[in-house]
PDB file as gemmi writes it, atoms N, CA and C in Angstrom:
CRYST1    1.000    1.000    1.000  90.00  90.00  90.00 P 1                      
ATOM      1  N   UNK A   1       2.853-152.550-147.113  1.00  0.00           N  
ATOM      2  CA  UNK A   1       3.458-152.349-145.817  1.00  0.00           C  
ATOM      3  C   UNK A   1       4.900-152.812-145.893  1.00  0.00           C  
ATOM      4  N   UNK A   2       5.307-152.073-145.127  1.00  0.00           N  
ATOM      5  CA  UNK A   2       7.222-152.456-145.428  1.00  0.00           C  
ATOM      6  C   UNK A   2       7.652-152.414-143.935  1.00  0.00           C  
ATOM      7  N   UNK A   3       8.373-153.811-144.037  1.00  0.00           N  
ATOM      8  CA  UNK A   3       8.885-154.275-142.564  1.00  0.00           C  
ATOM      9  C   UNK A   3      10.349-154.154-142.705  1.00  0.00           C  
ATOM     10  N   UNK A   4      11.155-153.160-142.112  1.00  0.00           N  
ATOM     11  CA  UNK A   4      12.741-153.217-142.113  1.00  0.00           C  
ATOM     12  C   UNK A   4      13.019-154.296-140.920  1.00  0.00           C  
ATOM     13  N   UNK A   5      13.958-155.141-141.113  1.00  0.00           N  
ATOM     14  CA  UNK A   5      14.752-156.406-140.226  1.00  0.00           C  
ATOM     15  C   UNK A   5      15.858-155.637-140.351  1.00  0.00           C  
ATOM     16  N   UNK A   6      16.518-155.411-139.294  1.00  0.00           N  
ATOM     17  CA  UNK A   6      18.116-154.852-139.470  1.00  0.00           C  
ATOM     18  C   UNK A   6      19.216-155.848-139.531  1.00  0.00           C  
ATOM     19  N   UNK A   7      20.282-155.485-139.758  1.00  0.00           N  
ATOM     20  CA  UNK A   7      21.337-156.846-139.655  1.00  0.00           C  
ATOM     21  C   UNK A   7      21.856-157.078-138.760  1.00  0.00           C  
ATOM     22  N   UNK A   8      21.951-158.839-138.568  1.00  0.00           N  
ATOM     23  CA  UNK A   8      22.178-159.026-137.026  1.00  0.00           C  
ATOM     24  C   UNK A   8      20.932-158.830-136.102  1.00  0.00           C  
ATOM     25  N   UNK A   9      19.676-158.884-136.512  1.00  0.00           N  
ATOM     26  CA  UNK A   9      18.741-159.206-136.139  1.00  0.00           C  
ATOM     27  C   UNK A   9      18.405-160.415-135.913  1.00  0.00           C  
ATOM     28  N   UNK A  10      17.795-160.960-134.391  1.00  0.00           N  
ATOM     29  CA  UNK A  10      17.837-163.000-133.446  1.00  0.00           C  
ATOM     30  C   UNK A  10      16.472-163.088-134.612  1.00  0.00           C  
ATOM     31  N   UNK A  11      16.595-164.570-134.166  1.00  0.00           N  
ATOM     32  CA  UNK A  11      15.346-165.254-134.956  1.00  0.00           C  
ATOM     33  C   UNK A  11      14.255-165.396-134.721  1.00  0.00           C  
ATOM     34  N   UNK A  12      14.378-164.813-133.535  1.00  0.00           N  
ATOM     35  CA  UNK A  12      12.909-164.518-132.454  1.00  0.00           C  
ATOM     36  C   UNK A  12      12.285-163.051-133.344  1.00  0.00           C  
ATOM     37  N   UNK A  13      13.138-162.059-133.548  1.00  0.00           N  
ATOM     38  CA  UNK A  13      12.960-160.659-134.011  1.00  0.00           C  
ATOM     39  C   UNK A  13      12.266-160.629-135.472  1.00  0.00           C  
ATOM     40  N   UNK A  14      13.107-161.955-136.563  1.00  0.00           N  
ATOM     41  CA  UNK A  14      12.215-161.960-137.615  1.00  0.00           C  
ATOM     42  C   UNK A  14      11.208-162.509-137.626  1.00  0.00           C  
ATOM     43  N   UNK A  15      10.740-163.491-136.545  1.00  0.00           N  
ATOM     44  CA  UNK A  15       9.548-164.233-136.275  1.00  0.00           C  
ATOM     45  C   UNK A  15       8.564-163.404-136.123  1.00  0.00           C  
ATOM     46  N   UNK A  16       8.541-162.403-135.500  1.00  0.00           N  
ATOM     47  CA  UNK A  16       7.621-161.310-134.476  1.00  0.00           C  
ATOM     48  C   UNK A  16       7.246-160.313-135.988  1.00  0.00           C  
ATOM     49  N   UNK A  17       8.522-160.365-136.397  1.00  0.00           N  
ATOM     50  CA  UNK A  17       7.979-159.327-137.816  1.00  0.00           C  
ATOM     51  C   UNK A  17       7.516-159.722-138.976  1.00  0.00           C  
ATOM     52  N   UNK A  18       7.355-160.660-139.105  1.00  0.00           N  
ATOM     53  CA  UNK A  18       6.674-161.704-140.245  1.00  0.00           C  
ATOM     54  C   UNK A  18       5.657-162.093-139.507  1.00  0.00           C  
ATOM     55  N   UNK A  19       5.056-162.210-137.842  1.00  0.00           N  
ATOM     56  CA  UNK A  19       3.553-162.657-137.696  1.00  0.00           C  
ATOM     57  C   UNK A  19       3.324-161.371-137.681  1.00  0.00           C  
ATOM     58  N   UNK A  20       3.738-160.023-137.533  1.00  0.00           N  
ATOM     59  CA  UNK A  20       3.116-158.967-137.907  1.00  0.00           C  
ATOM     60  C   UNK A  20       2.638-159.159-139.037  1.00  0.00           C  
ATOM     61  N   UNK A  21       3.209-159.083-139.890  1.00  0.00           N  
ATOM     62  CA  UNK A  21       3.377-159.081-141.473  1.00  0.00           C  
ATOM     63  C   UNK A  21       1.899-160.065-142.301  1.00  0.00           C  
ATOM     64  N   UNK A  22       1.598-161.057-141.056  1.00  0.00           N  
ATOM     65  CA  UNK A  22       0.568-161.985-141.413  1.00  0.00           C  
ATOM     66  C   UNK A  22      -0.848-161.453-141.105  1.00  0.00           C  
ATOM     67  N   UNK A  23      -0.386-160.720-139.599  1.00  0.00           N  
ATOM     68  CA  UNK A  23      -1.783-160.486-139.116  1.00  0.00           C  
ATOM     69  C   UNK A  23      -2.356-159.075-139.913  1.00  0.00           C  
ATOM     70  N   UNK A  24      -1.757-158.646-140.426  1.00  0.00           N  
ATOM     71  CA  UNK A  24      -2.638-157.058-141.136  1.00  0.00           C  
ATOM     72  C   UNK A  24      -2.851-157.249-142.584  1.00  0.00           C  
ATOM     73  N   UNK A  25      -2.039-158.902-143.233  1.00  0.00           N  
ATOM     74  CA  UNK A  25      -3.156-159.455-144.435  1.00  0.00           C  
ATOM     75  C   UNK A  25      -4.005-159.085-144.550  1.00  0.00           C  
ATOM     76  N   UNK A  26      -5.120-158.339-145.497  1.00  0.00           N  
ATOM     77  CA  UNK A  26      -6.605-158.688-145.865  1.00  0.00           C  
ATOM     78  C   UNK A  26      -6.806-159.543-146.858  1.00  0.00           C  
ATOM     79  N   UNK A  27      -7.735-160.483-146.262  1.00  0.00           N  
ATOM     80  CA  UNK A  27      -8.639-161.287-147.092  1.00  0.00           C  
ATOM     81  C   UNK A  27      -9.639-161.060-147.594  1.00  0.00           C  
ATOM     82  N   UNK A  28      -9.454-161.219-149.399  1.00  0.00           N  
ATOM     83  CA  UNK A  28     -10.117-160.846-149.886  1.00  0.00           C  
ATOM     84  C   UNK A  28     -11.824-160.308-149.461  1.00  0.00           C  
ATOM     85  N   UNK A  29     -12.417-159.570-149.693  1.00  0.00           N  
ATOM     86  CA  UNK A  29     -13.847-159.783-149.899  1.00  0.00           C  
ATOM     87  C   UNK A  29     -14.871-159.588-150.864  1.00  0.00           C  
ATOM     88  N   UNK A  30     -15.935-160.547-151.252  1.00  0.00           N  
ATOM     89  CA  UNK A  30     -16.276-161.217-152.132  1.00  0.00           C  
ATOM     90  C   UNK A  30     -17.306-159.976-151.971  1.00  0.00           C  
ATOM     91  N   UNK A  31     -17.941-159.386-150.811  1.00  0.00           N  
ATOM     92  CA  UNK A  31     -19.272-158.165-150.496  1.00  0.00           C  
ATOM     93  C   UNK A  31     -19.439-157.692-151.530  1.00  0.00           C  
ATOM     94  N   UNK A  32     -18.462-156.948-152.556  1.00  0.00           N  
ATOM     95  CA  UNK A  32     -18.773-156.035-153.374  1.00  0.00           C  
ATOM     96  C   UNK A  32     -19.595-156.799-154.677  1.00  0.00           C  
ATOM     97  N   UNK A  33     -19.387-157.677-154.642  1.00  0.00           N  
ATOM     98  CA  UNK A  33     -19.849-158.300-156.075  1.00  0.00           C  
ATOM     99  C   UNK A  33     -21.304-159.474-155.699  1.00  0.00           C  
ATOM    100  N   UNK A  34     -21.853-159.212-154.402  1.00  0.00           N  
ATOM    101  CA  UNK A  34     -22.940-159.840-154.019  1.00  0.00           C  
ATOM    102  C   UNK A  34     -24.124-158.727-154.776  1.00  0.00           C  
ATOM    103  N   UNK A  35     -25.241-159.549-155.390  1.00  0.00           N  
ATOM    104  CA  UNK A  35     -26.289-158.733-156.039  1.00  0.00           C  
ATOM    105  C   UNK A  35     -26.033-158.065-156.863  1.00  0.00           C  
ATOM    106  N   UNK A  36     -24.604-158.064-157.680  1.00  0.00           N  
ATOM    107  CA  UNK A  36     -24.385-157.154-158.830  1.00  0.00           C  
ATOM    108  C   UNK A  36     -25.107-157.626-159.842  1.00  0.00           C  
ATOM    109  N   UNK A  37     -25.620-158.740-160.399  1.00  0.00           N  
ATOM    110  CA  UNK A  37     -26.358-159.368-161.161  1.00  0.00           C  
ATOM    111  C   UNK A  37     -27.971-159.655-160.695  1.00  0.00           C  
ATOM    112  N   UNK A  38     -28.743-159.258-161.429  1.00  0.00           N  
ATOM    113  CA  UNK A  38     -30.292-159.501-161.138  1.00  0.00           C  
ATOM    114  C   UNK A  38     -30.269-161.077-161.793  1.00  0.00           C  
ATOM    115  N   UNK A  39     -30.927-161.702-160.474  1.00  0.00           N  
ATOM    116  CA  UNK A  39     -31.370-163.238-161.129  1.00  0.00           C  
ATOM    117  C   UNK A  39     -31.953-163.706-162.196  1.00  0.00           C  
ATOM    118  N   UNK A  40     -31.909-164.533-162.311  1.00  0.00           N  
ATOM    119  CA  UNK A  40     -33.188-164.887-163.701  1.00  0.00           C  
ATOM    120  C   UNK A  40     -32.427-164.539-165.038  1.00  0.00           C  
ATOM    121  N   UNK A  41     -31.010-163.685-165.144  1.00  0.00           N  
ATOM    122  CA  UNK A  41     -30.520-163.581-166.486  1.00  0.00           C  
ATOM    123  C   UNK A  41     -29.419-164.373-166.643  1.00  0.00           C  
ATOM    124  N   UNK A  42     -29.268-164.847-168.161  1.00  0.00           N  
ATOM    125  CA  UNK A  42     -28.018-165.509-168.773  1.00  0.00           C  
ATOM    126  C   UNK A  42     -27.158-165.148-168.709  1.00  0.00           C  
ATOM    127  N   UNK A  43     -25.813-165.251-168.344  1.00  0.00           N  
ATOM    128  CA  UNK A  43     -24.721-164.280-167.980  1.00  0.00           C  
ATOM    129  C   UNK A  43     -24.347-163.812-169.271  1.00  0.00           C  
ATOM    130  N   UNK A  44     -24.314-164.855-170.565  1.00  0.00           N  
ATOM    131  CA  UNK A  44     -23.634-164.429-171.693  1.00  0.00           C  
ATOM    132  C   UNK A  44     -24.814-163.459-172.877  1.00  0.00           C  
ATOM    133  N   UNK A  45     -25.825-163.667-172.192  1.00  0.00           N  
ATOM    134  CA  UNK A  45     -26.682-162.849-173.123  1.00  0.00           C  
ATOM    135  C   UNK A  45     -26.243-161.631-171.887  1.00  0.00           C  
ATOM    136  N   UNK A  46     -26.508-161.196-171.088  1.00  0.00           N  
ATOM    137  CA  UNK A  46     -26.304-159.817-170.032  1.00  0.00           C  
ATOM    138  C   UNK A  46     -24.836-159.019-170.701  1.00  0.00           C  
ATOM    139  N   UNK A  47     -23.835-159.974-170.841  1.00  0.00           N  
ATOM    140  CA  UNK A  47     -22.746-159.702-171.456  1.00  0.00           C  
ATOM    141  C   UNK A  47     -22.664-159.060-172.686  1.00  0.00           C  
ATOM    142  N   UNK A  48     -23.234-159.599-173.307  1.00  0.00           N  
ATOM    143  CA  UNK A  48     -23.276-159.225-174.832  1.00  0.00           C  
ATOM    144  C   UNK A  48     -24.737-158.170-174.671  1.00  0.00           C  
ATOM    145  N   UNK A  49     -25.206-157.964-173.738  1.00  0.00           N  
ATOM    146  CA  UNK A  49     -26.074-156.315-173.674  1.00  0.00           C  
ATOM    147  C   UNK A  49     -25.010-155.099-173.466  1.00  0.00           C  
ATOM    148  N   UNK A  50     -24.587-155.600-172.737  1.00  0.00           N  
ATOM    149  CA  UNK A  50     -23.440-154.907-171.405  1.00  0.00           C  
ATOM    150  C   UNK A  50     -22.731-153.997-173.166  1.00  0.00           C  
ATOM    151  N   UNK A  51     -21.832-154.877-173.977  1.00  0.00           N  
ATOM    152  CA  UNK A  51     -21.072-154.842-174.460  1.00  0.00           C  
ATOM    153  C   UNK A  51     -21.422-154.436-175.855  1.00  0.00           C  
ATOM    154  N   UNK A  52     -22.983-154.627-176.018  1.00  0.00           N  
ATOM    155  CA  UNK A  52     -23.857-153.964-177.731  1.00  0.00           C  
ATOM    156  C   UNK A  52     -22.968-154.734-178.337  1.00  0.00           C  
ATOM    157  N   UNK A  53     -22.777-156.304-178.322  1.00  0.00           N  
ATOM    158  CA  UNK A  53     -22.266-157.180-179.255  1.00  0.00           C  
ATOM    159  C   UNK A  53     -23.532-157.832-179.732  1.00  0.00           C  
ATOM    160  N   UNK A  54     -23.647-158.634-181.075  1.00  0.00           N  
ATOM    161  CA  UNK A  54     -24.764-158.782-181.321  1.00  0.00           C  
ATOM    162  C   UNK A  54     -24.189-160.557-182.028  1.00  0.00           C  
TER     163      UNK A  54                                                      
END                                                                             
């Protein structure tokens, strides 16, 4: 996202455009990587399946 400040813009004006700038952040989310792994396995043996390293 790209915020133009013009010049000679008050300090009230860059305030307002930098809490814009804060509020449409996304924070991360972790959702996608919930249950990607079945329990009960070793991560580094799953790895080395994953990868046909032996």
């Amino acid at each position: 996202m790209i915020i133009t400040i013009k010049k000679g813009a008050s300090q009230t004006d860059i305030e307002m455009a930098l809490s814009q700038l804060e509020k449409r952040k996304r924070k991360p989310s972790l959702k996608k990587y919930f249950g990607s792994l079945k329990r009960g396995l070793d991560g580094l043996k799953y790895q080395k399946e994953i990868r046909r390293e032996n």
